[in-house]
C-alpha positions in Angstrom: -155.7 57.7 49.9 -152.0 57.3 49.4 -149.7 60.5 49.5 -147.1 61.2 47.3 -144.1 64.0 47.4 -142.6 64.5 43.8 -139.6 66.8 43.0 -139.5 68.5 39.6 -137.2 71.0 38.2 -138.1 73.4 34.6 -136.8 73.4 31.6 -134.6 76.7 30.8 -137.3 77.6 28.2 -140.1 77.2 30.5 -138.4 79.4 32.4 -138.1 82.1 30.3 -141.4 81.6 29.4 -142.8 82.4 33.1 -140.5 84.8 33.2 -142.7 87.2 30.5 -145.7 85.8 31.9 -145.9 84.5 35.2 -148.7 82.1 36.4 -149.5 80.3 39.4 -148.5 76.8 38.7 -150.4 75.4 41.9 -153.3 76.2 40.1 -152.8 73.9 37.5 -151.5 71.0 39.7 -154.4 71.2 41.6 -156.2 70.8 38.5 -154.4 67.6 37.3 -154.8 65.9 41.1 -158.3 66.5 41.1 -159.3 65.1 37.3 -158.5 62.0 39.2 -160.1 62.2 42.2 -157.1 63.1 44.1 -155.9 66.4 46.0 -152.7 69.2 46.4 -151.6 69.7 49.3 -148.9 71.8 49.2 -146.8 73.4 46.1 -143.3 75.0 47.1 -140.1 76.3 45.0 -137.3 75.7 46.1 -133.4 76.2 45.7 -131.0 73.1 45.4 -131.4 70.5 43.4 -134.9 70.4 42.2 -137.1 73.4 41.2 -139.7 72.3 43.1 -141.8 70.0 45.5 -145.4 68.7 45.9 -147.6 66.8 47.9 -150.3 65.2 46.1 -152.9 62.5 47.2 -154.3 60.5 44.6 -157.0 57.3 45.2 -154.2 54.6 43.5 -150.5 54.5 42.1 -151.9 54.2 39.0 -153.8 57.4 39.7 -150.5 58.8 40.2 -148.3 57.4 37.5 -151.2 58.9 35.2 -151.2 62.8 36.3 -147.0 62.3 36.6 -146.9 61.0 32.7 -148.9 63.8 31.6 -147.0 65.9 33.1 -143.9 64.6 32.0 -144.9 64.7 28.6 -145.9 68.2 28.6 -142.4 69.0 27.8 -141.6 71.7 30.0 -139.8 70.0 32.8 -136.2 68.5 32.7 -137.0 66.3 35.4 -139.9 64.5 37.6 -139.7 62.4 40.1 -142.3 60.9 42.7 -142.1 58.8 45.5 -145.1 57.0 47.6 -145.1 58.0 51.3 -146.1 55.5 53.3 -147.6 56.4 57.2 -146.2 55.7 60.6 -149.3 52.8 60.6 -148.6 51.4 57.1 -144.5 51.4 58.2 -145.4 49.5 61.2 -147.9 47.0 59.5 -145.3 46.4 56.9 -142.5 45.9 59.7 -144.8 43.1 61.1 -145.0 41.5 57.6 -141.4 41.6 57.0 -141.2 39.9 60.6 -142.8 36.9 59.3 -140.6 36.7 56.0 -138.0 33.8 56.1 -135.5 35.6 54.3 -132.3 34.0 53.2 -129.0 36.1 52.1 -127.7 35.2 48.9 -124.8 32.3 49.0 -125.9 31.1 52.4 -127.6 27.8 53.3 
């Protein structure tokens, strides 16, 4: 199954609001990976730019794209964002594909 890392950052209300009750939002991740047939496996908060990080894997993209627009429509984050990893094997096998592409540059013969 693909993997996927996405980067999410809260809302200042959702915020305050874990701030008079704090929860384990892993918990509910794991939920939304799973009701597709997918998996967590890892949840962190960080500092920087995002709030935090996860690594999901999830049978499809559209799998994915499903669990990150319910999310997203939840309304408590200010930003999602998720990006497919690919493995060393699929990198390769996509190297050996681009291999045989004839590509031509724009504005050259």
């Amino acid at each position: 199954m693909p993997l996927y890392l996405s980067r999410f950052s809260y809302t200042p209300e959702t915020w305050a609001r874990m701030i008079q009750n704090p929860e384990d939002r892993a918990r509910a991740a794991q939920a939304y990976i799973e009701s597709v047939g997918g998996k967590l496996h890892g949840f962190w908060y960080a500092f920087g730019e995002h709030d935090g990080y996860n690594l999901w894997e999830a049978p499809d993209n559209v799998s994915m794209a499903g669990v990150a627009l319910a999310i997203g429509a939840g309304g408590a984050l200010s930003s999602l964002e998720t990006t497919v990893l690919l493995s060393v094997d699929e990198t390769l096998e996509a190297l050996r594909k681009a291999g045989q592409i004839q590509y031509r540059a724009p504005g050259t013969s």
